[in-house]
LOTIDREN-96926 format. One record per residue (C-alpha): residue number from 1; residue in one letter; x, y, z. Coordinates in nm, 4 decimals. Each point is the difference from the previous one (the first is absolute). Layout:
! LOTIDREN-96926
<pt nr="NUM" rest="A" xx="X" yy="Y" zz="Z"/>
...
***
This chain:
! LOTIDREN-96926
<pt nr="1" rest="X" xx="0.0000" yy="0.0000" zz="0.0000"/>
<pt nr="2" rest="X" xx="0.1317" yy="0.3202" zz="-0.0736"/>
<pt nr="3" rest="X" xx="0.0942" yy="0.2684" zz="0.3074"/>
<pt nr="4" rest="X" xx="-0.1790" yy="0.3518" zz="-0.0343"/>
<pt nr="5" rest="X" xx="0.2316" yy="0.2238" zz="0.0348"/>
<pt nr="6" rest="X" xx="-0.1169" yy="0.2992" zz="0.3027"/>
<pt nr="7" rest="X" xx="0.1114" yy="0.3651" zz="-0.1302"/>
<pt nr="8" rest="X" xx="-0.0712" yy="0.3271" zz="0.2240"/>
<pt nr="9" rest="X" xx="-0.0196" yy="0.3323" zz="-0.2297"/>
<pt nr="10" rest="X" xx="0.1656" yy="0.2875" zz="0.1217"/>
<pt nr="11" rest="X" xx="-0.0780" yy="0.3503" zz="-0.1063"/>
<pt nr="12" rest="X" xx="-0.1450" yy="0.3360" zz="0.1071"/>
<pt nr="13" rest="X" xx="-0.2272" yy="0.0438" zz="-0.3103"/>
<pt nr="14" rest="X" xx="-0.3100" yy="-0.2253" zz="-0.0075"/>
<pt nr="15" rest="X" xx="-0.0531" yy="0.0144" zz="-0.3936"/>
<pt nr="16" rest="X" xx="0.3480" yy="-0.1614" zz="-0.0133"/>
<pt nr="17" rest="X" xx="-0.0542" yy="-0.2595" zz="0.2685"/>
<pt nr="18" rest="X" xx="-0.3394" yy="-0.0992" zz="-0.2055"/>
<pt nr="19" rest="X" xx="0.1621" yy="-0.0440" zz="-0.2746"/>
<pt nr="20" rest="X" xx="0.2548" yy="-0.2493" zz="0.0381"/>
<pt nr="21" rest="X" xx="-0.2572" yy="-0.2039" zz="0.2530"/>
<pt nr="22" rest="X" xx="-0.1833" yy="-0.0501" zz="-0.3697"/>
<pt nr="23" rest="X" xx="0.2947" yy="-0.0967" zz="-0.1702"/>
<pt nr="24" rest="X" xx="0.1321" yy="-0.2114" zz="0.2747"/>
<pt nr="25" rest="X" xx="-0.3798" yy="-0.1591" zz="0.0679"/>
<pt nr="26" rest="X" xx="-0.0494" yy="-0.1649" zz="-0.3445"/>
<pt nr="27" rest="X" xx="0.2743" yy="-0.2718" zz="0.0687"/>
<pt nr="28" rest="X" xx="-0.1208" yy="-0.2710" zz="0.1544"/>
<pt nr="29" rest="X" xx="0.3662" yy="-0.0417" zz="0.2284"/>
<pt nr="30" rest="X" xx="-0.0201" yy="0.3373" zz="0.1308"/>
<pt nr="31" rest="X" xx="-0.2428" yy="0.1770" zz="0.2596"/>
<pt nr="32" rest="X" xx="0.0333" yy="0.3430" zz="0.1741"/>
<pt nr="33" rest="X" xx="-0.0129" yy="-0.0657" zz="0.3994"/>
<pt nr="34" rest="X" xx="-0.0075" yy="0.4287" zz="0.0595"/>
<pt nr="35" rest="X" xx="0.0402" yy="0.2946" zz="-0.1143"/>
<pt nr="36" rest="X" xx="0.2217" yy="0.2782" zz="0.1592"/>
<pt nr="37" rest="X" xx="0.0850" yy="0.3837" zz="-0.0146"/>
<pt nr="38" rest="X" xx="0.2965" yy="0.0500" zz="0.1687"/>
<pt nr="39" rest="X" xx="0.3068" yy="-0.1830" zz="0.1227"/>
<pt nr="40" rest="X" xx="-0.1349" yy="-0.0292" zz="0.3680"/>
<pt nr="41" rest="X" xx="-0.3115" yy="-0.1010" zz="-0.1352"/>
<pt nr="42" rest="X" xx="0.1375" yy="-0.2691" zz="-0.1585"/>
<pt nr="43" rest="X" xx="0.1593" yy="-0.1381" zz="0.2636"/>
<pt nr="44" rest="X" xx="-0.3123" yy="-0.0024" zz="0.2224"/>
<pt nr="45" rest="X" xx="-0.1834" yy="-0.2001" zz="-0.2877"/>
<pt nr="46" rest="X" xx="0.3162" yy="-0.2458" zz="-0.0208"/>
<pt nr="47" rest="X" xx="-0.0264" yy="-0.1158" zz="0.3534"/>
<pt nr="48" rest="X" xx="-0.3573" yy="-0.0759" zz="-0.0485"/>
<pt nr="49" rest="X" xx="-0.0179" yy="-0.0844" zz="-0.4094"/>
<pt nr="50" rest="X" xx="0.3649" yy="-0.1739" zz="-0.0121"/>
<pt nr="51" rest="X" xx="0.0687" yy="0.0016" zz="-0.3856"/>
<pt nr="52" rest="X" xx="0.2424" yy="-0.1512" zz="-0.2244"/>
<pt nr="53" rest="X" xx="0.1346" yy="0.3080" zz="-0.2042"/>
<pt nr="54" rest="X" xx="-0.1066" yy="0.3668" zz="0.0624"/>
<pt nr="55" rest="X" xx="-0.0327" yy="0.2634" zz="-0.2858"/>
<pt nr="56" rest="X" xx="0.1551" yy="0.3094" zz="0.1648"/>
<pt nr="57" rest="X" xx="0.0173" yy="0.3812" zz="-0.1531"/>
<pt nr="58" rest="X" xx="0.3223" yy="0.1712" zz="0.1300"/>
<pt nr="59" rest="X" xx="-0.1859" yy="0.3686" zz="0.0327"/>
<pt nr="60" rest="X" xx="-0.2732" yy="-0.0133" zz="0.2932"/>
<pt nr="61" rest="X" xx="-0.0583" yy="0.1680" zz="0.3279"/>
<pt nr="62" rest="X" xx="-0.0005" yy="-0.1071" zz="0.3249"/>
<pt nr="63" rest="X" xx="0.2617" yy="-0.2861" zz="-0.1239"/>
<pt nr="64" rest="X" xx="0.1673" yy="0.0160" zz="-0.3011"/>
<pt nr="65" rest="X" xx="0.0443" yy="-0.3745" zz="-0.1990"/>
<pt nr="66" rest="X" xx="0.3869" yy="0.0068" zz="0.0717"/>
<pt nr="67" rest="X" xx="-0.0491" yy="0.0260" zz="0.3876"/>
<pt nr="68" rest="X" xx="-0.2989" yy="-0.2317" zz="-0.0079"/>
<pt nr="69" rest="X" xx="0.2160" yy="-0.2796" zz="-0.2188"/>
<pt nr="70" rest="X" xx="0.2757" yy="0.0451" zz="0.2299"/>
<pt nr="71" rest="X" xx="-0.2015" yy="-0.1609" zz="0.3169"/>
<pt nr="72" rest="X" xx="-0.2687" yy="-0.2227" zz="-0.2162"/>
<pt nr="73" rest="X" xx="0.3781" yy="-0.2081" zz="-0.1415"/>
<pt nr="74" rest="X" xx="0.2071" yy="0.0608" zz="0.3357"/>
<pt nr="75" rest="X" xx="-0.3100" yy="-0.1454" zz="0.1417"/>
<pt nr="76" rest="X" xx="-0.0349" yy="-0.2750" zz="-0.2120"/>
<pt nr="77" rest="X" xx="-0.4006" yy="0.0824" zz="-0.1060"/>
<pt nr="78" rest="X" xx="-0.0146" yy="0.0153" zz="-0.3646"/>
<pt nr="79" rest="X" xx="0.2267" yy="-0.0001" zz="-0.3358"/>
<pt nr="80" rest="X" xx="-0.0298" yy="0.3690" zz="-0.1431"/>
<pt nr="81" rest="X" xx="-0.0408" yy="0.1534" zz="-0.3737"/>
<pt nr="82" rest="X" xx="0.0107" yy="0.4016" zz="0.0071"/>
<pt nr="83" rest="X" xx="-0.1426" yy="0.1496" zz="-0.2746"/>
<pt nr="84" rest="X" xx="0.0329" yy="0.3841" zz="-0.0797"/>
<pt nr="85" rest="X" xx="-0.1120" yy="0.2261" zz="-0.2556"/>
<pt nr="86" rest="X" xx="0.3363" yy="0.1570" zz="0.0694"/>
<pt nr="87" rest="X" xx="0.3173" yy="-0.1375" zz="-0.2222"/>
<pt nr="88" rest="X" xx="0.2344" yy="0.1429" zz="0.2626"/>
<pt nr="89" rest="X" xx="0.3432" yy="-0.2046" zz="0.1100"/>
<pt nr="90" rest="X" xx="-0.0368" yy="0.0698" zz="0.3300"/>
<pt nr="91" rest="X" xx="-0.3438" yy="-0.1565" zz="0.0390"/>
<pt nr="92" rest="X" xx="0.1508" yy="-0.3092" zz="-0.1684"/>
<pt nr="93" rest="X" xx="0.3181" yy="-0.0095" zz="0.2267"/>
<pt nr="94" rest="X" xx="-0.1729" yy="0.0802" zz="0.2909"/>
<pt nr="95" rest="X" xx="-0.2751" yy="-0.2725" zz="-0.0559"/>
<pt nr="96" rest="X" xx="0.2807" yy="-0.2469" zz="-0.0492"/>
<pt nr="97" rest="X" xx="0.1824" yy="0.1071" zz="0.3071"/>
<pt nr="98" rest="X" xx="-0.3107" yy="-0.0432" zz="0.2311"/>
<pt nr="99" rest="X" xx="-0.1159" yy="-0.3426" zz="-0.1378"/>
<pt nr="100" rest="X" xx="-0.1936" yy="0.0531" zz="-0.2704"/>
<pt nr="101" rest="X" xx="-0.0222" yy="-0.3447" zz="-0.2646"/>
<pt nr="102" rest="X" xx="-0.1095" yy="0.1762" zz="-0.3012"/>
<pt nr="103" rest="X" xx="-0.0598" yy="0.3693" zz="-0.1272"/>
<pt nr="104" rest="X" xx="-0.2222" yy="0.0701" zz="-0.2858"/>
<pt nr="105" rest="X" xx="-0.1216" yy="0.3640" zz="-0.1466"/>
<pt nr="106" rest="X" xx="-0.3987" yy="0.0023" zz="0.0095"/>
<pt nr="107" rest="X" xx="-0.0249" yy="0.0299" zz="-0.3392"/>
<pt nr="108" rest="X" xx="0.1525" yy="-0.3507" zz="-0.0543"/>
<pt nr="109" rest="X" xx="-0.2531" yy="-0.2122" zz="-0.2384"/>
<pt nr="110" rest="X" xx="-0.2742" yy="-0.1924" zz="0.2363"/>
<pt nr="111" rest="X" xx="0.1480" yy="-0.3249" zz="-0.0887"/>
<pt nr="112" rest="X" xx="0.3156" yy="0.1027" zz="0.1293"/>
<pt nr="113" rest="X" xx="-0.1259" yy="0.0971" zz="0.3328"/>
<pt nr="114" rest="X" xx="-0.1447" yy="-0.3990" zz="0.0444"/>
<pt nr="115" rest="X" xx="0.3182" yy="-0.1496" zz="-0.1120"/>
<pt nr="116" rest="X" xx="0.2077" yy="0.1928" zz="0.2534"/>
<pt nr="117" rest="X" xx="-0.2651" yy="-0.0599" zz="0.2977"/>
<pt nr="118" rest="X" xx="0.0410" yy="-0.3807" zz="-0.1043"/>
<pt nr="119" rest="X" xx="0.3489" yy="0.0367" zz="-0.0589"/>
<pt nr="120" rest="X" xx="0.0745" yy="0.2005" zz="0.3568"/>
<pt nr="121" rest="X" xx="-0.2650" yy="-0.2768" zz="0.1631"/>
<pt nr="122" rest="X" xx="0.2357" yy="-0.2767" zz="-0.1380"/>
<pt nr="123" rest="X" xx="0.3320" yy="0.1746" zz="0.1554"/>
<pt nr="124" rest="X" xx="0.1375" yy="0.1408" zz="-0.3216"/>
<pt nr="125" rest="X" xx="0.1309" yy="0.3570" zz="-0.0169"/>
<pt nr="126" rest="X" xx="-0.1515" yy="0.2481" zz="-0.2562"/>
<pt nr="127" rest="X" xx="0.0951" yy="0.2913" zz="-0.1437"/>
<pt nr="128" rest="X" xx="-0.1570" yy="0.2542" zz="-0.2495"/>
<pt nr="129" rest="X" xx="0.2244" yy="-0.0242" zz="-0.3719"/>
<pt nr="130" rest="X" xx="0.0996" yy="0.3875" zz="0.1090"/>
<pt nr="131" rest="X" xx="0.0685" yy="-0.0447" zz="0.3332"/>
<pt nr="132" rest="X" xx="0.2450" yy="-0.3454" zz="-0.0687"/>
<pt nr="133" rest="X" xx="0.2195" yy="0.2644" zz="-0.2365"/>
<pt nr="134" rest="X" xx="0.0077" yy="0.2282" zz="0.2299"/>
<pt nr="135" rest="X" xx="0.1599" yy="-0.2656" zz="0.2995"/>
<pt nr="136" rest="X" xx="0.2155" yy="-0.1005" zz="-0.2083"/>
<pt nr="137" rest="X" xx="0.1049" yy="0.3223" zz="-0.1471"/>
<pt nr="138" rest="X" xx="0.0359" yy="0.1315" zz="0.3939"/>
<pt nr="139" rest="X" xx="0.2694" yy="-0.3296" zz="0.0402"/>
<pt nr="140" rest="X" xx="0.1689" yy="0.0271" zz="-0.2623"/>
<pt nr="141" rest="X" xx="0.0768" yy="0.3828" zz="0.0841"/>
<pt nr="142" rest="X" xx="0.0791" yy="-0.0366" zz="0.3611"/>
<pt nr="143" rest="X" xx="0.1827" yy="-0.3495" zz="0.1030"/>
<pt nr="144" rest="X" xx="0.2721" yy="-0.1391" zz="-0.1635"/>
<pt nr="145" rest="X" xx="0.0164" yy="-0.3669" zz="-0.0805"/>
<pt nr="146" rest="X" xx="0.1667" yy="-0.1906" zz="0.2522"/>
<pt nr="147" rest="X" xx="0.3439" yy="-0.1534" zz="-0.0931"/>
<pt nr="148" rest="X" xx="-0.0171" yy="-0.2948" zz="-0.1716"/>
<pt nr="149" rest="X" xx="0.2668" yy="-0.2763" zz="0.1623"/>
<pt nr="150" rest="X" xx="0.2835" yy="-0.0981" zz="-0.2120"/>
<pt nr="151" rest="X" xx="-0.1235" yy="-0.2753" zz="-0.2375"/>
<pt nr="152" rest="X" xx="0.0581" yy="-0.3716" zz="0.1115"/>
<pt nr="153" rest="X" xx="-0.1320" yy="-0.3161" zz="-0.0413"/>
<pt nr="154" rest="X" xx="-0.1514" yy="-0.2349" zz="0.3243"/>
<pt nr="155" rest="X" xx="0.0869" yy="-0.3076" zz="0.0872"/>
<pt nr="156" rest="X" xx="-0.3331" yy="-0.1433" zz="-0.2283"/>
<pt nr="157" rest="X" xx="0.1034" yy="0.2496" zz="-0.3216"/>
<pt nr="158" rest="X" xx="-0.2373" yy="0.2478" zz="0.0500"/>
<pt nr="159" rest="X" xx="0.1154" yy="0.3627" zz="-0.0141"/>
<pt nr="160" rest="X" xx="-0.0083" yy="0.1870" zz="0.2659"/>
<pt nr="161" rest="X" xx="0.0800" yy="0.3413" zz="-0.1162"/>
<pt nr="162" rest="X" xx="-0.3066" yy="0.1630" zz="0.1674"/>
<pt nr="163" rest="X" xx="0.0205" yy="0.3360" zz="0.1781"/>
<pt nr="164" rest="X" xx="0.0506" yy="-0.0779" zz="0.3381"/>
<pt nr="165" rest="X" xx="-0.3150" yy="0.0293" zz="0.1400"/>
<pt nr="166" rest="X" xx="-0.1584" yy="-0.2275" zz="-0.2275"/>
<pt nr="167" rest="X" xx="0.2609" yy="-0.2255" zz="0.0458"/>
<pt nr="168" rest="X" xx="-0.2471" yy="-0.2409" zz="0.2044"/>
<pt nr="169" rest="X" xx="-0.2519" yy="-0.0596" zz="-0.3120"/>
<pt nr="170" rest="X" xx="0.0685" yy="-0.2577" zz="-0.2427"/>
<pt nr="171" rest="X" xx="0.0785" yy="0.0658" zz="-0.3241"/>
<pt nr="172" rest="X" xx="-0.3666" yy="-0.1216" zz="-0.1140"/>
<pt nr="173" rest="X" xx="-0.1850" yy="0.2307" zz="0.2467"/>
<pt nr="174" rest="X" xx="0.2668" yy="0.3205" zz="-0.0973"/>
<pt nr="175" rest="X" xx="-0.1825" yy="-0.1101" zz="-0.3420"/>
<pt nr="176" rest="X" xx="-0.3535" yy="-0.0149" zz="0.1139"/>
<pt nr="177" rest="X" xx="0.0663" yy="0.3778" zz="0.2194"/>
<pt nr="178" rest="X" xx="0.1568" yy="0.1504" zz="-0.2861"/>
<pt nr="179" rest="X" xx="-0.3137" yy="-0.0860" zz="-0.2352"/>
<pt nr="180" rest="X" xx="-0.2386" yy="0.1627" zz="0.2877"/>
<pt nr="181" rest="X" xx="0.2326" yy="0.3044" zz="-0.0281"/>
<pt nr="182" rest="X" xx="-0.0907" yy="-0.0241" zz="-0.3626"/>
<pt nr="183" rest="X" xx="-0.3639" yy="0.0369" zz="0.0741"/>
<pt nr="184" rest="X" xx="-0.0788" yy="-0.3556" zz="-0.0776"/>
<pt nr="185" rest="X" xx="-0.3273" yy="-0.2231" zz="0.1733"/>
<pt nr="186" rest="X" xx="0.1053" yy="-0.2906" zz="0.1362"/>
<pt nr="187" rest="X" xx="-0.2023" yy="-0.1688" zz="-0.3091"/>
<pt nr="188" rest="X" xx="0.2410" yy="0.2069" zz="-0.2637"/>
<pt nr="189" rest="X" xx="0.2977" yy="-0.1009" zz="0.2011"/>
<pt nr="190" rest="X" xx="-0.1255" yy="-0.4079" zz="0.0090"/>
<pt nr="191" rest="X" xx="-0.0082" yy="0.0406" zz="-0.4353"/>
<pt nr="192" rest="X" xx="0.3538" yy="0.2111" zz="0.0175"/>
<pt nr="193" rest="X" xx="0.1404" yy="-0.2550" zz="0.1943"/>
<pt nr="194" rest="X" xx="-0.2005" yy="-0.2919" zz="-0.1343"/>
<pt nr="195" rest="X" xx="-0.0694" yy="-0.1360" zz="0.3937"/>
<pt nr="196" rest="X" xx="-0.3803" yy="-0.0577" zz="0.1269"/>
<pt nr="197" rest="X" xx="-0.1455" yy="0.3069" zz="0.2081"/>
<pt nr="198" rest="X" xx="-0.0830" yy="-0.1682" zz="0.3080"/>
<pt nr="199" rest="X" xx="0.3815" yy="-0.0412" zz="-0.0335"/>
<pt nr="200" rest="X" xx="0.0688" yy="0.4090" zz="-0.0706"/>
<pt nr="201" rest="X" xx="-0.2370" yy="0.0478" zz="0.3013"/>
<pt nr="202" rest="X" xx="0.2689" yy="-0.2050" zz="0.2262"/>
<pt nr="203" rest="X" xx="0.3238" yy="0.2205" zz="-0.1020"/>
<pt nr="204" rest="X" xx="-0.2113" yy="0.2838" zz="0.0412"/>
<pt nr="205" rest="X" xx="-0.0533" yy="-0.0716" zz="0.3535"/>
<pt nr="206" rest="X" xx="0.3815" yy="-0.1474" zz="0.0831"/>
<pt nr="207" rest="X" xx="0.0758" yy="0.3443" zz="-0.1313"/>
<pt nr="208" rest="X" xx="-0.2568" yy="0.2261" zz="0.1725"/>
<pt nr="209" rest="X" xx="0.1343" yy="-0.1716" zz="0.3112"/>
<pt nr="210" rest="X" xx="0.3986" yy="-0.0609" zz="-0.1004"/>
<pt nr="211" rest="X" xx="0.0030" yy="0.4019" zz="-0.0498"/>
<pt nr="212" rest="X" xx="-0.2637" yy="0.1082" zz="0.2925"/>
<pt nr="213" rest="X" xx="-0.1592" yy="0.0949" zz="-0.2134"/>
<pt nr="214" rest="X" xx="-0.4471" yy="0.0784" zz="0.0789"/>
<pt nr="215" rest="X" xx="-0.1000" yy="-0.0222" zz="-0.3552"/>
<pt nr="216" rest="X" xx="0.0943" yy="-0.0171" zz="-0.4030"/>
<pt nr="217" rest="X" xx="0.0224" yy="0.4367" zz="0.0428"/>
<pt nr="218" rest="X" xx="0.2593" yy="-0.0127" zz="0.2687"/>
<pt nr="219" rest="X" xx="0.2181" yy="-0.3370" zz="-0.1425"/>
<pt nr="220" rest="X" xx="0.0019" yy="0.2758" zz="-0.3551"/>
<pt nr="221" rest="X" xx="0.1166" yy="0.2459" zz="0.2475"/>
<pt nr="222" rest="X" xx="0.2943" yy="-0.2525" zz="0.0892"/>
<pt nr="223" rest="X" xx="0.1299" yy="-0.1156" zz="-0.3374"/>
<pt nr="224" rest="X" xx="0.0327" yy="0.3633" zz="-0.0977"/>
<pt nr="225" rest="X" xx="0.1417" yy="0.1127" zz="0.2879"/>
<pt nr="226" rest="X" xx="0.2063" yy="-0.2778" zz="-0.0257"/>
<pt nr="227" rest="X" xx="0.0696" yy="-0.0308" zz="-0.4095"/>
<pt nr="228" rest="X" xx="-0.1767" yy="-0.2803" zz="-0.0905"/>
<pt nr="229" rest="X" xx="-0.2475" yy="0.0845" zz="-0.2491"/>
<pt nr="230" rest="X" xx="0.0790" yy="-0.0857" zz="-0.3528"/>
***
């Protein structure tokens, strides 16, 4: 039987909380448990409506969404998607920094907006197309790639001329992280590397938890801060 997936919506206007309760409504593995206005709101309805993934706006009063994401993931509540009608960096890097598992602009096509609640609901990371350029663009500016050790060979043949702090990933799952830096779903990686996905979704997870990493956005964050994307 297929879970339904519990989503709180977030937001000080009502015409925009309305509206993606229709989108969201239609499919049959998603149901809005509440409706909020602000931040503090939110967090009231959480403790009594738990949800799986909350739809947060960043601008509100009372709370903003960056304060309110920072206790609903330090406390463990809910998976978090902000969405903004604002394309500003500092929305995106200060969603990231407080928790936040995906960040979409509201005019992102309806059909997007499902796919990243299932996505987010499923522990996957997601980012809007602009807002991926613009972490990577922010890494690639300011941190250098980390030193890669002087090429050798181990005592099986494999090389082991990784930067240093990958050093503890096999050479398959440098692969497999380098792809996600790439941008690639674990089913585009499976055909790249001709492997089953069930199998992707294993190195995935040896790598989210090899690099500390909480999800796909921050193990991106490490292979560019630590040169590994192709």
């Amino acid at each position: 039987m297929t879970r339904t997936i519990r989503v709180l919506l977030v937001d000080d206007h009502a015409l925009v909380r309305s509206g993606f309760a229709m989108v969201l409504s239609v499919e049959d593995d998603i149901e809005v448990v509440g409706q909020a206005a602000d931040g503090r709101a939110a967090l009231a309805v959480l403790a009594a409506h738990p949800a799986d993934v909350v739809l947060m706006d960043v601008q509100m009063p009372v709370m903003d969404g960056i304060a309110a994401t920072t206790e609903i993931v330090a406390a463990g509540m809910a998976k978090v998607i902000i969405l903004t009608t604002f394309d500003r960096d500092d929305y995106l890097f200060d969603s990231l920094a407080a928790g936040a598992s995906g960040f979409l602009l509201k005019n992102a096509d309806p059909d997007d907006l499902v796919e990243a609640v299932r996505a987010v609901a499923d522990g996957h990371a997601l980012l809007a197309p602009e807002a991926t350029l613009k972490v990577i663009a922010r890494l690639t500016q300011t941190t250098a790639p980390v030193p890669a050790a002087s090429p050798t060979a181990s005592a099986t043949g494999a090389p082991t001329d990784l930067p240093r702090a990958a050093a503890h990933l096999t050479p398959r799952e440098h692969e497999v992280l380098a792809l996600l830096a790439d941008g690639l779903s674990n089913a585009e990686i499976a055909a790249r590397l001709f492997l089953g996905e069930a199998t992707v979704k294993t190195y995935v997870s040896n790598i989210l938890a090899k690099t500390d990493s909480r999800d796909r956005v921050q193990a991106v964050i490490y292979a560019y801060r630590n040169g590994l994307q192709h």
